[in-house]
N, C-alpha and C positions, 0 to 999 in steps of 0.2 A: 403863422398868421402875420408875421412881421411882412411878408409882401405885401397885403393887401394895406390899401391905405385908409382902411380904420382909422378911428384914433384908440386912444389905448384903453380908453372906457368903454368902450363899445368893444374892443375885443374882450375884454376884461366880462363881462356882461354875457358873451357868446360862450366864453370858458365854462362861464358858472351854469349855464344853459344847457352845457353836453356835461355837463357832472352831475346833474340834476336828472336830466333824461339816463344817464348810463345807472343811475343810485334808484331811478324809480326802476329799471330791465330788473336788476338784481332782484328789487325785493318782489318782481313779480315773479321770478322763479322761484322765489324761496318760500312763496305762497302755496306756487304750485307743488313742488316738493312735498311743505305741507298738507296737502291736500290728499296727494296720491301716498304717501303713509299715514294717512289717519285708515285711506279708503282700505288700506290694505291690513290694517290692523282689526277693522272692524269684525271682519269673520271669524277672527280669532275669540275677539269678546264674545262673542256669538257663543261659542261652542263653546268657551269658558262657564258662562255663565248657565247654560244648560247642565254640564256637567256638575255644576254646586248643586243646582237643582235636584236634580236625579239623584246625588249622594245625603243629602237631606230626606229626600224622600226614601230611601235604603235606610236610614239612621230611624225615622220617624215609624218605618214597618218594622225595624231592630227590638225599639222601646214597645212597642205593642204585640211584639209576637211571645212565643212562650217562653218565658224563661230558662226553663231547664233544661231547653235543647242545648242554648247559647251556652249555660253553667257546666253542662254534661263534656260538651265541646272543649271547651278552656280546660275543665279538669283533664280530662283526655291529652289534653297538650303539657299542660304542666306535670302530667306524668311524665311522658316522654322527655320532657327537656331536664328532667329532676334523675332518669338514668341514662341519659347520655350526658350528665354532668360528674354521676357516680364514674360514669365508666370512664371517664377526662382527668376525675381526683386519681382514680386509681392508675391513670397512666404517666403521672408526674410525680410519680414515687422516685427520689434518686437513687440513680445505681449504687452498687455499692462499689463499684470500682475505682470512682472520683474519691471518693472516703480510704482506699487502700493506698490509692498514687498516694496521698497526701499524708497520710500518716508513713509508709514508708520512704518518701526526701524525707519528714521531720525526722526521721530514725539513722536516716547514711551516715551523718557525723560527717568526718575524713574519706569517707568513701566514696571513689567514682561509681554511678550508675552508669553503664550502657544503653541498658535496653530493658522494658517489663514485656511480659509475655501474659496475657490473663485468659481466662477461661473459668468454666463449673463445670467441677468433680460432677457432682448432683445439686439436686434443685435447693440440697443445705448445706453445700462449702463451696467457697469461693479460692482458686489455685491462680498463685500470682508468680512465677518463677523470674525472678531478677539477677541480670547477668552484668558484673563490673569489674572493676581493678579496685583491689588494695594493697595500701603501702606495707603494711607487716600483718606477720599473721594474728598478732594479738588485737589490731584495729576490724579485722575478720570477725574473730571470735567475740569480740564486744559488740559488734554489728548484730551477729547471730542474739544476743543475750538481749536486744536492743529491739528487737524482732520479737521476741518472744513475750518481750513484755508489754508490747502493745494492746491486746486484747487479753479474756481467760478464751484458753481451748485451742491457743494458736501451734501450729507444729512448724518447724523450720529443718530440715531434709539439706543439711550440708556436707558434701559426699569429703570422705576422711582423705581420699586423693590430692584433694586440692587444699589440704593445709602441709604439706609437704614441704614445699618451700616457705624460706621464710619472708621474702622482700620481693613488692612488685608480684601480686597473687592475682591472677585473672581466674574469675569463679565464677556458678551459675549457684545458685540457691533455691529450692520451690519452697514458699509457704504456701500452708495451708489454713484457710479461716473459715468457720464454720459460720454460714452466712444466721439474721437473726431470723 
């Protein structure tokens, strides 16, 4: 604007003039914006407020219908959720394997485990065969006596071969627990 020979109030003036016309454009999109999202939420309301309708009036035919279909219904369900909860207690019984690992590391002492092997005899003993290294044969035989003392009923199956040597004993062992 410095071309024109205005003076500087009058350009001063023309400024304020297109900042005023460019501040009113805005706010008449942001009307219009307004506008076509109110228009466009309206349908929504619409069908909202139907729907409360309709579920009020389901509630109001609820309270007035027979009772005992509704009570008959619910018990019917609360049976079913009361043995599919039975049958969920009785599935989060713990093994009893977690309970053998565990008591046999507390039992090794000095003794390296390799490897457990588990399994059921029958549906009332539990067969855990554990295969390691031990440093002499006496830390063997207190393992075995270590084993044995864990549970009543327990049997430890340590083949006489393998107390032969006396140092540096690579062994397999099965006990057997008689489950409860």
């Amino acid at each position: 604007m410095y071309y024109t020979f205005l003076p500087s109030a009058e350009q001063k003036n023309i400024k304020r003039e297109y900042r005023v016309r460019a501040a009113i454009v805005l706010l008449f999109f942001l009307s219009i914006a307004l506008l076509v999202g109110v228009g466009s939420l309206f349908p929504a309301y619409i069908h909202a407020s139907q729907e409360e309708a309709s579920r009020l009036r389901d509630v109001a035919a609820l309270k007035n219908a027979d009772q005992t279909k509704v009570l008959e219904s619910t018990e019917n369900s609360l049976i079913k959720s009361s043995a599919l909860m039975l049958a969920l207690a009785s599935s989060t019984v713990p093994a009893p394997f977690s309970t053998a690992i565990a008591a046999i590391a507390a039992a090794r002492g000095s003794i390296a485990i390799t490897s457990f092997s588990f399994g059921q005899q029958s549906a009332s003993s539990l067969v855990v065969i554990v295969e390691g290294n031990a440093g002499t044969r006496a830390s063997l035989l207190s393992f075995k006596s270590r084993l044995l003392d864990l549970a009543p009923g327990v049997s430890v199956d340590l083949p006489i071969s393998e107390l032969a040597s006396d140092n540096n004993i690579q062994f397999s062992l099965q006990v057997t627990e008689p489950l409860p």
